[in-house]
C-alpha positions as CSV (number, residue, x, y, z in Angstrom):
1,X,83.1,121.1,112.5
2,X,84.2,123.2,109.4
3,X,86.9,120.7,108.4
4,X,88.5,123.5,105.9
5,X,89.1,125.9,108.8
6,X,90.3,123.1,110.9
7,X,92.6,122.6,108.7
8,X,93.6,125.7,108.5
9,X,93.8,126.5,111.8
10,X,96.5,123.4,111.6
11,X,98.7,124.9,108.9
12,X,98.5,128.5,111.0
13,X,99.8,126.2,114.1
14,X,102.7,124.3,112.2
15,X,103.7,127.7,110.4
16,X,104.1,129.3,113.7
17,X,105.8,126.2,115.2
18,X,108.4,126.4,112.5
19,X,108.9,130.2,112.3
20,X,109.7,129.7,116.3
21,X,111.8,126.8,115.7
22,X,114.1,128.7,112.8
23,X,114.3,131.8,115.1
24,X,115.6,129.7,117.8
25,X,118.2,128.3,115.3
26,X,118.9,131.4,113.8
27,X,120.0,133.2,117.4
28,X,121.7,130.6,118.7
29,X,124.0,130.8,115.7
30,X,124.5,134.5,115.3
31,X,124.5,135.1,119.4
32,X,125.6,131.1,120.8
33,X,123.0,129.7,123.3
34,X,123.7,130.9,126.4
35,X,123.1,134.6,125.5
36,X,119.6,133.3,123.4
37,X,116.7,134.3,125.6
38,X,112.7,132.6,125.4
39,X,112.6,136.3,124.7
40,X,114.3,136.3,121.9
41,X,113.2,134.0,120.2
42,X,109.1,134.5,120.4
43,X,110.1,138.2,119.3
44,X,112.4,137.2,115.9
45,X,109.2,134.9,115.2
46,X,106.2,138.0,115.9
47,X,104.6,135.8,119.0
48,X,104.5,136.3,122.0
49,X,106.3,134.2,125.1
50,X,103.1,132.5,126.0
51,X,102.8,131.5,122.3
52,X,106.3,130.0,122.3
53,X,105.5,128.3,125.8
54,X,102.3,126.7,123.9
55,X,104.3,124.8,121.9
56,X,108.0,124.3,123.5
57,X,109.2,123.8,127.1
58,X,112.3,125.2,126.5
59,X,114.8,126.7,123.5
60,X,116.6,123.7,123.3
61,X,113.5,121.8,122.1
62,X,112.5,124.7,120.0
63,X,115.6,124.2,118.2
64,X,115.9,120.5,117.6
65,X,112.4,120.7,116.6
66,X,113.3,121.0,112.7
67,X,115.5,117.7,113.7
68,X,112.3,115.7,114.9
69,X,109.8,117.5,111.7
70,X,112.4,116.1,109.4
71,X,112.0,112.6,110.4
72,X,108.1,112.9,110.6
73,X,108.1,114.5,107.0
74,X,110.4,111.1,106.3
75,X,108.0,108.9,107.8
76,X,105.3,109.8,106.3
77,X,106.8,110.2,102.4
78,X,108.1,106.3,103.0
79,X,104.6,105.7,104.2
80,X,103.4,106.9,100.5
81,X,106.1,104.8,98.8
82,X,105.0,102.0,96.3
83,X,104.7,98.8,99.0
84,X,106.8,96.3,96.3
85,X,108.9,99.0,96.0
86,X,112.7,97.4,97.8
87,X,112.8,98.9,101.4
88,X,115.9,101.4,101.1
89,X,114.8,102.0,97.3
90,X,111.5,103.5,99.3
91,X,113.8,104.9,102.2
92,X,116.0,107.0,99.7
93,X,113.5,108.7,98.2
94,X,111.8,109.6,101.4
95,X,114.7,110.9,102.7
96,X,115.3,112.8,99.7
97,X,111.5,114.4,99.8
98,X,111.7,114.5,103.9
99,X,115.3,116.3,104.2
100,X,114.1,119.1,102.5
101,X,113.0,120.5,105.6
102,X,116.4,121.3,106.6
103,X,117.7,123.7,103.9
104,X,114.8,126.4,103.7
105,X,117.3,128.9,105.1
106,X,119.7,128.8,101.9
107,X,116.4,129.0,99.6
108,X,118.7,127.3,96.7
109,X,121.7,129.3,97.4
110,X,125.2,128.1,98.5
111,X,124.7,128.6,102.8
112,X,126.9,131.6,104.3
113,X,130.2,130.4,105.8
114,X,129.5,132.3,109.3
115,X,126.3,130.2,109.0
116,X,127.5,126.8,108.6
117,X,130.5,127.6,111.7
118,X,127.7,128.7,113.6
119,X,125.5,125.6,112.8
120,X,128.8,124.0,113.4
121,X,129.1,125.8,117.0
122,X,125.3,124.9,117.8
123,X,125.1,121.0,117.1
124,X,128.5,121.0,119.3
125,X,126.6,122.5,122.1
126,X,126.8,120.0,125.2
127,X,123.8,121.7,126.6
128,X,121.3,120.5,123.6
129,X,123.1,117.1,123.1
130,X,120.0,115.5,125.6
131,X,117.8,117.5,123.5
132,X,119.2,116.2,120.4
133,X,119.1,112.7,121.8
134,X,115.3,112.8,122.8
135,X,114.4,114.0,119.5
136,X,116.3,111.5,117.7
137,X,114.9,108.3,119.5
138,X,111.2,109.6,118.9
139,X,111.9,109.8,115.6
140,X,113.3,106.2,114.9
141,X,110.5,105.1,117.1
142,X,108.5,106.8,114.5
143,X,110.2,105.4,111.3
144,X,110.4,102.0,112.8
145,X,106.2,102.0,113.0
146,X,106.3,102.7,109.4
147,X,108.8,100.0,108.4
148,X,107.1,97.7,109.7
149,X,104.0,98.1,108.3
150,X,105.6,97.7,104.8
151,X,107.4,94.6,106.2
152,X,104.7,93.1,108.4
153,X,106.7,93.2,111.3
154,X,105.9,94.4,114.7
155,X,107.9,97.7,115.8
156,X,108.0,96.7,119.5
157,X,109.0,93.2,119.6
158,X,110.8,92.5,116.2
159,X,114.2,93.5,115.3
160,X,114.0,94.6,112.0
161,X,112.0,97.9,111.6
162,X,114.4,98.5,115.3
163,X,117.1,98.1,113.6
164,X,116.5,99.5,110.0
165,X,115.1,103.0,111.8
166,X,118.5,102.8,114.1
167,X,120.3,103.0,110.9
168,X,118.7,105.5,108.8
169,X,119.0,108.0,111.9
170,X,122.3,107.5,112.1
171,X,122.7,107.8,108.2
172,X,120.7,111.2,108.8
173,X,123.1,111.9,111.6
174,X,126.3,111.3,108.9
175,X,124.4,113.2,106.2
176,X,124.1,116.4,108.5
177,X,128.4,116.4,109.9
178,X,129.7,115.6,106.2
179,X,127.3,118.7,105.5
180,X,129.5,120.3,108.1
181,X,132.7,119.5,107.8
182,X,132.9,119.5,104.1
183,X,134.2,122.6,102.6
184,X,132.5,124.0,101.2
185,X,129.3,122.4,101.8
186,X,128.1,119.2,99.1
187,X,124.7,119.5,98.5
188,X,122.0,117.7,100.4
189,X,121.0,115.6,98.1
190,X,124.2,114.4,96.8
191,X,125.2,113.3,100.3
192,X,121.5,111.6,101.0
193,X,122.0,109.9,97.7
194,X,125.6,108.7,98.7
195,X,125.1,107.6,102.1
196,X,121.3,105.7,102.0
197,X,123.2,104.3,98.2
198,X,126.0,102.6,100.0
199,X,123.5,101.5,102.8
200,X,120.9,100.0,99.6
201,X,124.3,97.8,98.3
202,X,125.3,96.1,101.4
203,X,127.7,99.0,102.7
204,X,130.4,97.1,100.9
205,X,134.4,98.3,101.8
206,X,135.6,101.2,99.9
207,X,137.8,100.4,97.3
């Protein structure tokens, strides 16, 4: 097999993944989900509906999709962390190269207000809450492998890399609402650098 065209053939499949994953965000904002169609959202991305069948089962998973490629992207920069590097030292900066993922729309530039209510709208939506859920636990379950392999734990019977990949999603989860309800938005990386900082010293009471 021609691994160069393999590989390329990969990047072609993840570009079209996320073009169909942004077009489903970006509808669902400017028109709420209910009046977002499969439709839609193959036509915003230039693919057809059997494309976007190929690789979602619904809009709701296209849309958390960016949600689940985030924590991959994380998982795999804290696999490329130095290994005597201290755990949420390595975890920070992961987050930091892995969260990236989420701001391609504002391509450096403060986000539009009707954009952030509408983001605000979408992550409210009680239809893509199980959606959001399903997407969340694979991703701990993914982070979890990876902690413990720099700990030499086991992610299935020990608590640790449970517990550590529990609490970086949930960090994510505070990252994204402060995002949201913060007026206007702090940048990304301030917030990533806040939050994981705090979790790095112990989470010790506000003074």
């Amino acid at each position: 097999m021609d691994i160069d065209g393999a590989g390329l053939r990969e990047r072609k499949k993840q570009a079209t993944r996320i073009a169909l994953s942004w077009a489903a965000i970006r509808l669902t904002v400017e028109r709420g989900l209910d009046n977002v169609r499969v439709e839609d959202i193959a036509a915003a991305a230039g693919v057809s509906t059997r494309t976007f069948s190929n690789y979602f089962g619904s809009k709701g998973e296209a849309i958390v999709a960016r949600h689940h490629d985030r924590a991959r992207a994380i998982a795999a920069a804290l696999r490329e962390r130095p290994a005597d590097e201290p755990i949420w030292t390595a975890i920070t900066h992961a987050a930091l190269a892995g969260f990236a993922l989420g701001e391609p729309v504002t391509e450096g530039r403060p986000p539009d207000r009707s954009w952030v209510e509408g983001l605000r709208l979408m992550v409210a939506e009680p239809a893509l809450q199980s959606e959001f859920q399903k997407a969340g636990a694979a991703a701990e379950a993914e982070i979890a492998l990876v902690v413990a392999e720099r700990t030499g734990t086991d992610a299935t019977t020990d608590v640790y890399p449970r517990l550590v990949a529990g609490v970086v999603g949930a960090a994510l989860s505070v990252v994204t609402q402060q995002w949201l309800v913060t007026d206007p938005p702090r940048p990304m990386g301030e917030l990533l650098r806040d939050v994981f900082g705090r979790l790095a010293a112990g989470l010790p009471e506000p003074r």
